[in-house]
Backbone as XML, in Angstrom:
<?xml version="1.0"?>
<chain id="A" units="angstrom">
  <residue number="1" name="UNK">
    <atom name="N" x="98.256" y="81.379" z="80.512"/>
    <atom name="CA" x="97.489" y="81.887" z="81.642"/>
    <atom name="C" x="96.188" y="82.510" z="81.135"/>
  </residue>
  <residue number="2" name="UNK">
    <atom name="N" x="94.923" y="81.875" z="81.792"/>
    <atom name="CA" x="94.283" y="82.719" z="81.401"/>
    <atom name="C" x="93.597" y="83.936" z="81.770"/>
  </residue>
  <residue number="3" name="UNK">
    <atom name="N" x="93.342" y="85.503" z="80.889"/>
    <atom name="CA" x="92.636" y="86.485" z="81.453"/>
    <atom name="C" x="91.247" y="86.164" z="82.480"/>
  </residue>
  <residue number="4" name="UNK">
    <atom name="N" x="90.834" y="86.861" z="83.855"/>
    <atom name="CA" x="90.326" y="86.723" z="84.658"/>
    <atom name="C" x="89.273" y="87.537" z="84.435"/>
  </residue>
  <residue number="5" name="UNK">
    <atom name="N" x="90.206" y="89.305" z="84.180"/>
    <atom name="CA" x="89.472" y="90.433" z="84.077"/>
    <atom name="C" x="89.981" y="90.779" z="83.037"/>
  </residue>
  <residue number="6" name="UNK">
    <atom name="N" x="88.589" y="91.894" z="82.113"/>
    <atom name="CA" x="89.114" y="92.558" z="81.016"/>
    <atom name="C" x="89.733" y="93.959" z="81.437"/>
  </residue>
  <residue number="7" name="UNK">
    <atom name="N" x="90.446" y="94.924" z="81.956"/>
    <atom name="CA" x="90.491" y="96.174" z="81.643"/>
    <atom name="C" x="90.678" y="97.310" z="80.678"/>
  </residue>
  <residue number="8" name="UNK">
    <atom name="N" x="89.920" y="98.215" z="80.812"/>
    <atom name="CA" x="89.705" y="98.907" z="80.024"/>
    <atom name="C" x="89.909" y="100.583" z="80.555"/>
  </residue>
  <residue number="9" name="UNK">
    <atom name="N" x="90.190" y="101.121" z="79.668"/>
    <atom name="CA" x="90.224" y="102.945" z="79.877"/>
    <atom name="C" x="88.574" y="103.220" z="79.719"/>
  </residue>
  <residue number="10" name="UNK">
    <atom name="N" x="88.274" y="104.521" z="80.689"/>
    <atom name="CA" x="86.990" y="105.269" z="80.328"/>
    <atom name="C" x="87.873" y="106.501" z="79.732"/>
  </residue>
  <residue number="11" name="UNK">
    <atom name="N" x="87.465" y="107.026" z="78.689"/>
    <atom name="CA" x="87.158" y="107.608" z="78.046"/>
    <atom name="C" x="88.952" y="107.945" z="77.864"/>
  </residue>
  <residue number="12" name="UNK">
    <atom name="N" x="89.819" y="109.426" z="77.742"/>
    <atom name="CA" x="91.222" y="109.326" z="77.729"/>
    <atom name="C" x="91.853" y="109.725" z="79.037"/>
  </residue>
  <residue number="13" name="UNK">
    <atom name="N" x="90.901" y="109.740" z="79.748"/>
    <atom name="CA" x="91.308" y="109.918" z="81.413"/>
    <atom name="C" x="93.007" y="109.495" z="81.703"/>
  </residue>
  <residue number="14" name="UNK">
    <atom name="N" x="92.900" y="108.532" z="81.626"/>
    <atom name="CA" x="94.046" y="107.467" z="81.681"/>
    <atom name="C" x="95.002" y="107.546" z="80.924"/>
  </residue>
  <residue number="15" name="UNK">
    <atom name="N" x="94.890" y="107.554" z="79.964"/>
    <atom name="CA" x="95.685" y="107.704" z="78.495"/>
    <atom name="C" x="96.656" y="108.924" z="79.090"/>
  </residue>
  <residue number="16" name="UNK">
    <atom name="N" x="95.703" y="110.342" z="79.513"/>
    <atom name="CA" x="96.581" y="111.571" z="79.691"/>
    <atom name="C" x="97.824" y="111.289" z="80.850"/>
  </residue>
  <residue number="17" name="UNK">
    <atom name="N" x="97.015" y="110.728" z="81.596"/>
    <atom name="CA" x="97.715" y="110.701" z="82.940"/>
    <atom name="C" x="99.115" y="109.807" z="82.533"/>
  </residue>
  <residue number="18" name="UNK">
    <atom name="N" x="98.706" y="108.341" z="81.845"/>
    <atom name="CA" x="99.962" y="107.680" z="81.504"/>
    <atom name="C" x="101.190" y="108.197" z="80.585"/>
  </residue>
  <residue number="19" name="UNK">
    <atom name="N" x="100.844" y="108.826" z="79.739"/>
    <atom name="CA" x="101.811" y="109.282" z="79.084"/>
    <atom name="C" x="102.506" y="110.407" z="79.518"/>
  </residue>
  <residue number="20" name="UNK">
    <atom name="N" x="102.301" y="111.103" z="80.642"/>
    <atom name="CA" x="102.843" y="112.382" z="81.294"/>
    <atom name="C" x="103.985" y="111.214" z="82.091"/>
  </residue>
  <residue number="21" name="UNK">
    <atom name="N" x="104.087" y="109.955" z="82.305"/>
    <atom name="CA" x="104.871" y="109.541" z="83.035"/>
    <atom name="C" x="106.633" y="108.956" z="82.713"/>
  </residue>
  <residue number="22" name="UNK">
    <atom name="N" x="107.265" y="109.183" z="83.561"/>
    <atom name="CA" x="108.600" y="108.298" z="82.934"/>
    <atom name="C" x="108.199" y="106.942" z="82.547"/>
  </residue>
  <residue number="23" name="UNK">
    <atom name="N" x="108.976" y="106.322" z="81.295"/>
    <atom name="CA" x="108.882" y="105.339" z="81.057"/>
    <atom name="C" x="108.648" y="103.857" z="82.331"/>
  </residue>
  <residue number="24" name="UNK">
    <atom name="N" x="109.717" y="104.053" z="82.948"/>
    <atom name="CA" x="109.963" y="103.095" z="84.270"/>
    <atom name="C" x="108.148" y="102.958" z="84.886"/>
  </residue>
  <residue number="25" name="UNK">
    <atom name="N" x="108.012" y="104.073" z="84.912"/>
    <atom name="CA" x="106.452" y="104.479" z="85.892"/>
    <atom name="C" x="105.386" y="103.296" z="84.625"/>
  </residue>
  <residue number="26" name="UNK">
    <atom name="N" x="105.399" y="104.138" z="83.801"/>
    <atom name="CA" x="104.426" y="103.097" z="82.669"/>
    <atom name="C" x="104.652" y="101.774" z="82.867"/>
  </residue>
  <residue number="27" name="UNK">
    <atom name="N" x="105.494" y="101.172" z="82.566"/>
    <atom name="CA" x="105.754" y="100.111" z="82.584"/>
    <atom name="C" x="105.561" y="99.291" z="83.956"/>
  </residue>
  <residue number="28" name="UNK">
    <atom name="N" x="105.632" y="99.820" z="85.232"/>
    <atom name="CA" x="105.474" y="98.975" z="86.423"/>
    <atom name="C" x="103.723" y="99.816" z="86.357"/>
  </residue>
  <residue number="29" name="UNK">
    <atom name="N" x="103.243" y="100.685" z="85.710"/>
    <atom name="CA" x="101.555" y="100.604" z="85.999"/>
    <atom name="C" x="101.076" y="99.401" z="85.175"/>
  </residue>
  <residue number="30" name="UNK">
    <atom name="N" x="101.603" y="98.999" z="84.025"/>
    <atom name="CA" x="100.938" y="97.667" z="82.967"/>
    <atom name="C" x="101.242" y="96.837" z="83.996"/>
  </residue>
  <residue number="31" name="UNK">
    <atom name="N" x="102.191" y="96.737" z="84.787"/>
    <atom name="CA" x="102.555" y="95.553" z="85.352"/>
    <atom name="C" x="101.333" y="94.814" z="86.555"/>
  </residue>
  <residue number="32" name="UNK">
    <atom name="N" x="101.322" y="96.026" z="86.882"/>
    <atom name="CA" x="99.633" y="96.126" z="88.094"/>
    <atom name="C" x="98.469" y="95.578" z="86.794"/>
  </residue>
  <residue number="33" name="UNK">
    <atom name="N" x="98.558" y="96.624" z="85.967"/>
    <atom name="CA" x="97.318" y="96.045" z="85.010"/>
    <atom name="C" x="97.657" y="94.683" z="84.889"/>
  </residue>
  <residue number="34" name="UNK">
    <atom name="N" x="98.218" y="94.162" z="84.527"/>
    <atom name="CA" x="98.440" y="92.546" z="84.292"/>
    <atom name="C" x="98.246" y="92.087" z="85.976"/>
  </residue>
  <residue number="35" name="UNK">
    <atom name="N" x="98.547" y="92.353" z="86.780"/>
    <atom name="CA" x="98.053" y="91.319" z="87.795"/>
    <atom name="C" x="96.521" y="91.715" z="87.963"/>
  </residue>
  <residue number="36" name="UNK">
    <atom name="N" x="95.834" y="92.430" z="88.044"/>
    <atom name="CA" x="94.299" y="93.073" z="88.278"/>
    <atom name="C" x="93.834" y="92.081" z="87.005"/>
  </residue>
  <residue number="37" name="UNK">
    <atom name="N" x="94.908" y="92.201" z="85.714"/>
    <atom name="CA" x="93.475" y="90.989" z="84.608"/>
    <atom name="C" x="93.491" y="89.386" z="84.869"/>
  </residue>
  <residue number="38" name="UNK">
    <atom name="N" x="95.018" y="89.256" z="85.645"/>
    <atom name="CA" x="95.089" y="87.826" z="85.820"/>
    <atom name="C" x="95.424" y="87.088" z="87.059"/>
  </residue>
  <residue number="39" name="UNK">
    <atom name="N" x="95.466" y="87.444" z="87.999"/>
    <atom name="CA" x="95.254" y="87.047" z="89.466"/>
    <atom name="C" x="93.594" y="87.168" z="89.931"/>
  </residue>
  <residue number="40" name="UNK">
    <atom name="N" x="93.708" y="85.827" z="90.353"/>
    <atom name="CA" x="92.171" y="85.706" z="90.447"/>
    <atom name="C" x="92.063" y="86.131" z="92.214"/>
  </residue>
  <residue number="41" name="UNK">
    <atom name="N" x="92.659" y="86.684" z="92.892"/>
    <atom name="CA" x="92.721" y="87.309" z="94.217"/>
    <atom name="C" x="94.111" y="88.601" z="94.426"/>
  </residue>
  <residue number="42" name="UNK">
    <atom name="N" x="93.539" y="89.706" z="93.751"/>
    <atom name="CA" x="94.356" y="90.887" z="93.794"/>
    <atom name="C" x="95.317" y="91.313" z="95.118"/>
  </residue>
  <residue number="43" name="UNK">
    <atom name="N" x="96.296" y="91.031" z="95.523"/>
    <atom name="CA" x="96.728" y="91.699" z="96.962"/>
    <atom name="C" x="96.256" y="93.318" z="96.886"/>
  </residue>
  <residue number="44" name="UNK">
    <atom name="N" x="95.456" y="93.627" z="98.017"/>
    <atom name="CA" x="95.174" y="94.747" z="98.944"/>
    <atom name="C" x="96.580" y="95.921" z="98.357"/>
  </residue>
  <residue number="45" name="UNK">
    <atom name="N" x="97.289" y="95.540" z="97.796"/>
    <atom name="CA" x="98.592" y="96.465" z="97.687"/>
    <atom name="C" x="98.650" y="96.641" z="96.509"/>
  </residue>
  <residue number="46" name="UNK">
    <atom name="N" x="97.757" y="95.905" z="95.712"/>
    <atom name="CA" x="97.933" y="96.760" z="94.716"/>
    <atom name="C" x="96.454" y="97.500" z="93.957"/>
  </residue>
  <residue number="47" name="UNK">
    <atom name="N" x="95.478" y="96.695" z="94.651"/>
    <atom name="CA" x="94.371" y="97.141" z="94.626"/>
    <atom name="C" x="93.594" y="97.474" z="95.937"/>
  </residue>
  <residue number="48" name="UNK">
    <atom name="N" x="93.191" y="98.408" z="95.850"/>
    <atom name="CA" x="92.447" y="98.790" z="97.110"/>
    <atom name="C" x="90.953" y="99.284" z="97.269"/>
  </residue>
  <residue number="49" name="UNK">
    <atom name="N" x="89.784" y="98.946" z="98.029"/>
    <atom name="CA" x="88.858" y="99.862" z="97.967"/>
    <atom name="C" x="89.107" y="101.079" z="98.724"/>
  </residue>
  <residue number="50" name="UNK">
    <atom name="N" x="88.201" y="101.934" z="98.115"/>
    <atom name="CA" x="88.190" y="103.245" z="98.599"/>
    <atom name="C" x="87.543" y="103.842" z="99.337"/>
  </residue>
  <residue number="51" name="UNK">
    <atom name="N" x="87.820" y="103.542" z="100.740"/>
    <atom name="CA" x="86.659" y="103.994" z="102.242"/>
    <atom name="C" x="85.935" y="104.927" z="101.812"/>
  </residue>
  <residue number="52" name="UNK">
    <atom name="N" x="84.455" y="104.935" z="102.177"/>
    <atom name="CA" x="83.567" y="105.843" z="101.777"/>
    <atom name="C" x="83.125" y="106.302" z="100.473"/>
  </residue>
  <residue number="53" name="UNK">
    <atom name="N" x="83.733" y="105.495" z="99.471"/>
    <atom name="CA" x="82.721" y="105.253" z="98.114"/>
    <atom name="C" x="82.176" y="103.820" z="97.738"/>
  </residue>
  <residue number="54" name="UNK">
    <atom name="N" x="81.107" y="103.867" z="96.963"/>
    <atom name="CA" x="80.441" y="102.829" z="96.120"/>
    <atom name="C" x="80.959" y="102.412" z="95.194"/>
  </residue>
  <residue number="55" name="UNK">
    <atom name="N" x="81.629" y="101.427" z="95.571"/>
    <atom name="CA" x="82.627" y="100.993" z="94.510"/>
    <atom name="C" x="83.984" y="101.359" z="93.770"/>
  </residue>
  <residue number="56" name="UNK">
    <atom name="N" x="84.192" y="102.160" z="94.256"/>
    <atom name="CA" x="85.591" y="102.832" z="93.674"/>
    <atom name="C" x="87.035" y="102.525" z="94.318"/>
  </residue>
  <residue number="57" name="UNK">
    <atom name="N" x="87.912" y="101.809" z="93.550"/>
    <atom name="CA" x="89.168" y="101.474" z="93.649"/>
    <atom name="C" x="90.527" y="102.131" z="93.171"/>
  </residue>
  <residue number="58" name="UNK">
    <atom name="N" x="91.202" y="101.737" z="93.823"/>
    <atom name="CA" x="93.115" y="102.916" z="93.688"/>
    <atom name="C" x="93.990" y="101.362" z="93.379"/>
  </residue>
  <residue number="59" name="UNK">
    <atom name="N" x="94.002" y="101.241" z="92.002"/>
    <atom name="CA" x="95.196" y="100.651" z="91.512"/>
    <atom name="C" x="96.490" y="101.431" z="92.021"/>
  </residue>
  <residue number="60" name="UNK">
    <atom name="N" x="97.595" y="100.510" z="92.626"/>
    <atom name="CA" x="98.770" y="101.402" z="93.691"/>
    <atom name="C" x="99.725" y="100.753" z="92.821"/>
  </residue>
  <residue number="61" name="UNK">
    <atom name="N" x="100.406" y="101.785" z="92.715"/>
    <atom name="CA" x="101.659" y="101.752" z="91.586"/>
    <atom name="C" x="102.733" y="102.408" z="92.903"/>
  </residue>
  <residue number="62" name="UNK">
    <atom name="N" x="103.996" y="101.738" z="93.130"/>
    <atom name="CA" x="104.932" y="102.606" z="93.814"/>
    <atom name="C" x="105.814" y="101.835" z="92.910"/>
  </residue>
  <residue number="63" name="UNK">
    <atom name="N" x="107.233" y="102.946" z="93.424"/>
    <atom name="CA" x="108.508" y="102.800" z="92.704"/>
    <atom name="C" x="109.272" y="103.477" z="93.483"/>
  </residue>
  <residue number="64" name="UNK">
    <atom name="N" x="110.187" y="102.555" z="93.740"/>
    <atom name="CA" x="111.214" y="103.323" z="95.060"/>
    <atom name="C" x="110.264" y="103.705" z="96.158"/>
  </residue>
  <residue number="65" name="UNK">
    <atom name="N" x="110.562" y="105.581" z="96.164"/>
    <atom name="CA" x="109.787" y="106.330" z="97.270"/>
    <atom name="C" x="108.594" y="107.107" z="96.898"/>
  </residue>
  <residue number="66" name="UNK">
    <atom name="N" x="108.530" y="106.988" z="95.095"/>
    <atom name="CA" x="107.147" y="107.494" z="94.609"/>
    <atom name="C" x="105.932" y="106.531" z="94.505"/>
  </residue>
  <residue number="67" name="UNK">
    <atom name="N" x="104.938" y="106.914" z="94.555"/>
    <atom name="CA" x="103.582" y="106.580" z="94.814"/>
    <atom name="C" x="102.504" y="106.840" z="93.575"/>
  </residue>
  <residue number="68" name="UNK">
    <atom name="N" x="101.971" y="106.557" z="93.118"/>
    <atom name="CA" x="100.996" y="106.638" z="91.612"/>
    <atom name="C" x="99.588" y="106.501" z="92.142"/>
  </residue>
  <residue number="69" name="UNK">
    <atom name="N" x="98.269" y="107.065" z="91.950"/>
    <atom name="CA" x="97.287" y="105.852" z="92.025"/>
    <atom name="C" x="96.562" y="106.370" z="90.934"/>
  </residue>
  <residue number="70" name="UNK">
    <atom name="N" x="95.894" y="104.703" z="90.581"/>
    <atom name="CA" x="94.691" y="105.282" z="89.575"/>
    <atom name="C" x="93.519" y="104.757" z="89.420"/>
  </residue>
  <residue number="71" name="UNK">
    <atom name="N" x="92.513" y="105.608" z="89.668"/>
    <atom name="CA" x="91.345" y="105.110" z="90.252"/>
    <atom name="C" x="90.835" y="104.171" z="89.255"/>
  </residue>
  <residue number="72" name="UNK">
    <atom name="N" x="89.590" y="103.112" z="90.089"/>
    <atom name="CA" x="88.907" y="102.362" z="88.894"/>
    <atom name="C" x="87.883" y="101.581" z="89.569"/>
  </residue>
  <residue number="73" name="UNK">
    <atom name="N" x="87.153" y="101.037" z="88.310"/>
    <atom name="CA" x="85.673" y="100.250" z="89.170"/>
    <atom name="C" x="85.660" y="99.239" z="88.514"/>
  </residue>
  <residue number="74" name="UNK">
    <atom name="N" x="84.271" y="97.834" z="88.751"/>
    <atom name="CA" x="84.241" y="96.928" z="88.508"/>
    <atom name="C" x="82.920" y="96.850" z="87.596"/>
  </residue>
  <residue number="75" name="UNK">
    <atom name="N" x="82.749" y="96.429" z="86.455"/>
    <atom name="CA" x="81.715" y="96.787" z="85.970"/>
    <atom name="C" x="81.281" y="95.564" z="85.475"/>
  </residue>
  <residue number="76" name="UNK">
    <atom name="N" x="79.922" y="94.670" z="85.903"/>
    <atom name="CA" x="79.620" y="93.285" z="85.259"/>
    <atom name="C" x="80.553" y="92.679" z="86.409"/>
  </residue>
  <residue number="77" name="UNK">
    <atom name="N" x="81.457" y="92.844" z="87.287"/>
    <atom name="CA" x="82.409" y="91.825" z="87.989"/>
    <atom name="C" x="83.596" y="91.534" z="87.506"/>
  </residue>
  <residue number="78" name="UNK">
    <atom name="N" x="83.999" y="91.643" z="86.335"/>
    <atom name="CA" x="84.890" y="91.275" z="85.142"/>
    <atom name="C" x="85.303" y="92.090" z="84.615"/>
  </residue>
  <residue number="79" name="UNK">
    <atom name="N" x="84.892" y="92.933" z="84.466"/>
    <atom name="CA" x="85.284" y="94.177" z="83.606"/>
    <atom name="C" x="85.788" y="95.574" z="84.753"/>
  </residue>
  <residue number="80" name="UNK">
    <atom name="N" x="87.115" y="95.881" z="84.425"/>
    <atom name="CA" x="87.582" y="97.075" z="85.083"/>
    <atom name="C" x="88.336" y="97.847" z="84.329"/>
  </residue>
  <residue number="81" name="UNK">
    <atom name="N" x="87.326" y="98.676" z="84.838"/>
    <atom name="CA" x="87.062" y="100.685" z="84.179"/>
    <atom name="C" x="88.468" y="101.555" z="84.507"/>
  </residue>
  <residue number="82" name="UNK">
    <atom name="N" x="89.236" y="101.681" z="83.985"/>
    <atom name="CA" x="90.336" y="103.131" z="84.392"/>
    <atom name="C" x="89.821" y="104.238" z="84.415"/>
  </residue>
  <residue number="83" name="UNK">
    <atom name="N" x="90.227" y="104.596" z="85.240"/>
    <atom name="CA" x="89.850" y="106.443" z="85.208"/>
    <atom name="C" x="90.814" y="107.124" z="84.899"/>
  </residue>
  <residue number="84" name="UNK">
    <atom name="N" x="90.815" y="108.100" z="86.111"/>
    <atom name="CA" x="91.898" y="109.346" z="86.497"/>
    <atom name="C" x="92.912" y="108.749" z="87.326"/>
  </residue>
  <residue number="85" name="UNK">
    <atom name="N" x="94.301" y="109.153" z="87.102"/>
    <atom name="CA" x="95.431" y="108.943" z="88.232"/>
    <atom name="C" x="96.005" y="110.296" z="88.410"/>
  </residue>
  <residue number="86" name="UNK">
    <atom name="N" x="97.180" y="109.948" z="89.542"/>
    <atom name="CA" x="97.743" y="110.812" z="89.507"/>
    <atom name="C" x="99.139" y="110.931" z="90.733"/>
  </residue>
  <residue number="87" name="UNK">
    <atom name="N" x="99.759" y="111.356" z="90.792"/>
    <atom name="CA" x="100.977" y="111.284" z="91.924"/>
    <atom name="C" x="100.772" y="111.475" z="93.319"/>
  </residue>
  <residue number="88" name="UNK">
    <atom name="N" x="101.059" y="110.603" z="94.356"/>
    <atom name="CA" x="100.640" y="110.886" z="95.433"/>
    <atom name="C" x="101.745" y="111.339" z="96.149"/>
  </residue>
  <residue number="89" name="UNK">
    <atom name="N" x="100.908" y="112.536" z="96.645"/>
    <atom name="CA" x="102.382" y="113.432" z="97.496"/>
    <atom name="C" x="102.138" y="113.221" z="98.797"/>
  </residue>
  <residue number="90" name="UNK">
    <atom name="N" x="101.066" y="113.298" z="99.358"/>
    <atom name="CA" x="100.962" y="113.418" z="101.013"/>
    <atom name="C" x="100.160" y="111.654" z="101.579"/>
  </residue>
  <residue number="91" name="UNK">
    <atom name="N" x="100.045" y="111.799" z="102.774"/>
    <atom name="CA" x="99.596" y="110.288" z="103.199"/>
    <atom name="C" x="98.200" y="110.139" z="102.724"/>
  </residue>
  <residue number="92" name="UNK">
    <atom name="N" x="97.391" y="110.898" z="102.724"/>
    <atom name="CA" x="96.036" y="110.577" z="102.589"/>
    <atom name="C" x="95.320" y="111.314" z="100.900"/>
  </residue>
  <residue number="93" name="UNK">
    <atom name="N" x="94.356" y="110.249" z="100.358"/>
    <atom name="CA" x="94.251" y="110.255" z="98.772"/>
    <atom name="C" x="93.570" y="111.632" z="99.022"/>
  </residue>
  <residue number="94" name="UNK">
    <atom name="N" x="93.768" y="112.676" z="97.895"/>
    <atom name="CA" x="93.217" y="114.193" z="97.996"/>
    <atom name="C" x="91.181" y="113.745" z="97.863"/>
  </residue>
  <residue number="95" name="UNK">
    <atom name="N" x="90.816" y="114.337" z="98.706"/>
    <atom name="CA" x="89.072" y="114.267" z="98.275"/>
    <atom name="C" x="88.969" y="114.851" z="96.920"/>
  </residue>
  <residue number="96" name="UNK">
    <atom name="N" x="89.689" y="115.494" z="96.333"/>
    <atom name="CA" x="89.036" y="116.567" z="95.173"/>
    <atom name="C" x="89.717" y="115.261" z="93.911"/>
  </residue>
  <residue number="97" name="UNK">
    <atom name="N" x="90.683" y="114.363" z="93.840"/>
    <atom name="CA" x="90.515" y="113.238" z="93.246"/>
    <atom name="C" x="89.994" y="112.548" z="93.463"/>
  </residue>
  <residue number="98" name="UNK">
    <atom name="N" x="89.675" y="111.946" z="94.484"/>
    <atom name="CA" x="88.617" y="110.620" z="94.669"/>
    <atom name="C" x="86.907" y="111.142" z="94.245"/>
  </residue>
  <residue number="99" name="UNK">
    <atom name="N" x="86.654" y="112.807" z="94.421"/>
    <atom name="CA" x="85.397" y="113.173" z="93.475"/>
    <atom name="C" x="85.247" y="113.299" z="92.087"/>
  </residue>
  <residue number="100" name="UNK">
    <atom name="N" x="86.626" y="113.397" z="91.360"/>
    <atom name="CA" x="86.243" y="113.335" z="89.962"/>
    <atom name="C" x="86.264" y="112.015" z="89.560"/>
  </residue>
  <residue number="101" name="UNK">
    <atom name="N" x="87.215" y="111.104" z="90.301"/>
    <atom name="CA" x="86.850" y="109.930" z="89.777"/>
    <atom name="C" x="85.093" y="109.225" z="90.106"/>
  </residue>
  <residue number="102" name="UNK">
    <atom name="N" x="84.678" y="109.570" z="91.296"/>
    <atom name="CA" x="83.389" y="109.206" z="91.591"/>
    <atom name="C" x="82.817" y="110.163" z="90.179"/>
  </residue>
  <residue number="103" name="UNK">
    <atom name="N" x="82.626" y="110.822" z="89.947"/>
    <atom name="CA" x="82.213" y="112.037" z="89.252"/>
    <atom name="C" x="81.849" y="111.063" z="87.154"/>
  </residue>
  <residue number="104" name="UNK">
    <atom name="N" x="83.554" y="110.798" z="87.237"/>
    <atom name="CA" x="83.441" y="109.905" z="85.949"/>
    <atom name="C" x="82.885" y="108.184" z="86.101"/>
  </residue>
  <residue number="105" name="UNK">
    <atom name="N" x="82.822" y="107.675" z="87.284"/>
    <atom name="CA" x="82.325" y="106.704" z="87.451"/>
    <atom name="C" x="80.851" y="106.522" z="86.687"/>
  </residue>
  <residue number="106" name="UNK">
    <atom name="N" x="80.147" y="107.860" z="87.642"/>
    <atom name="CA" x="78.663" y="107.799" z="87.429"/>
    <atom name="C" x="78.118" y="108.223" z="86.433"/>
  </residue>
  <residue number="107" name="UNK">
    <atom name="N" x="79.016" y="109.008" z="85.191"/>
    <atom name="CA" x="78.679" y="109.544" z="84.122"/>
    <atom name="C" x="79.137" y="107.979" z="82.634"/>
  </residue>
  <residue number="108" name="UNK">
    <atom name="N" x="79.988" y="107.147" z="83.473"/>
    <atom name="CA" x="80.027" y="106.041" z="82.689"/>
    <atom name="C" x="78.332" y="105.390" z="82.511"/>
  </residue>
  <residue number="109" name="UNK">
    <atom name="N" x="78.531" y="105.023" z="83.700"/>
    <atom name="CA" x="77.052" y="104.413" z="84.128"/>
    <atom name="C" x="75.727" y="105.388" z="83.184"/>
  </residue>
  <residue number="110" name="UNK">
    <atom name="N" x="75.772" y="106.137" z="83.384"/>
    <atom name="CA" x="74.882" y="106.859" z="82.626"/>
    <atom name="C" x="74.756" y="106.855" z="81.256"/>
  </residue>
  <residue number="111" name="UNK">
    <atom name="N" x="75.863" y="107.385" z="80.768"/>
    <atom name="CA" x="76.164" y="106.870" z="79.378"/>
    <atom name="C" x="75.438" y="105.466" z="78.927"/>
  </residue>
  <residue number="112" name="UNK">
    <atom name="N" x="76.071" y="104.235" z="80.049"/>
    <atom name="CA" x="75.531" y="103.196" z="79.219"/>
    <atom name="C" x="74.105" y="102.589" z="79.837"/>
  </residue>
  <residue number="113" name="UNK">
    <atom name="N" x="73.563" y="103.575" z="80.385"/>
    <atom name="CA" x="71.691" y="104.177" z="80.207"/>
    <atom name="C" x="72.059" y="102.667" z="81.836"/>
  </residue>
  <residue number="114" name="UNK">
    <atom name="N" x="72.751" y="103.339" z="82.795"/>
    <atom name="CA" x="72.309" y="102.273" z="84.099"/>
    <atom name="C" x="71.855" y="102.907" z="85.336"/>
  </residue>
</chain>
C-alpha cells in the first residue's frame, strides 16, 4: 500500500500527550495515524475540521465510551502536523484547547519563516 500522507509530530506536543495513555489508547491512536497516511479519503470520523479555524483538524480516537482528540494541520497538502491532544470529557471541544493548538499551529508556520 502506498503512503498518501506523511505525518509528523510538531515539536513533543504529542509525544507527552501519547505516552500519558493506556497502552490500548496508543495503539488504536497509530491506528487513526495509519488511516490519515493511507486512505486517500479520510472518513469525517476520524478526521474532522474544526468549525471556526483556518485549517485546524481533531484526529478522533474513541474506545468503548472514551473519546481522545488530537489536533492537527495540513502542511504542503501531504504533510500532517500533530499537535496537542487530550481526553474529551464533555460534548463540545474546550476553546482553551482548540487555542493552543491554533497557538502552535502558527508558531510552526513561523518557525519555518511562512
Amino acid at each position: 500500500m502506498e503512503r498518501i500522507r506523511t505525518v509528523i509530530a510538531y515539536k513533543d506536543y504529542f509525544k507527552e500527550f501519547l505516552i500519558e495513555q493506556p497502552q490500548k489508547v496508543q495503539d488504536k491512536i497509530f491506528k487513526i495515524i495509519e488511516i490519515i497516511e493511507f486512505q486517500q479519503r479520510i472518513p469525517e470520523k476520524y478526521l474532522k475540521h474544526i468549525d471556526g479555524t483556518k485549517g485546524l483538524y481533531e484526529a478522533r480516537i474513541k474506545l468503548g465510551s472514551d473519546i481522545w482528540r488530537v489536533f492537527c494541520f495540513f502542511d504542503k497538502g501531504k504533510l500532517v502536523i500533530l499537535l496537542n491532544g487530550f481526553q474529551k470529557k464533555t460534548q463540545k471541544t474546550p476553546k482553551s484547547e482548540i487555542e493552543k493548538a491554533e497557538k502552535l499551529m502558527k508558531e510552526y508556520f513561523n518557525e519555518k519563516g511562512e
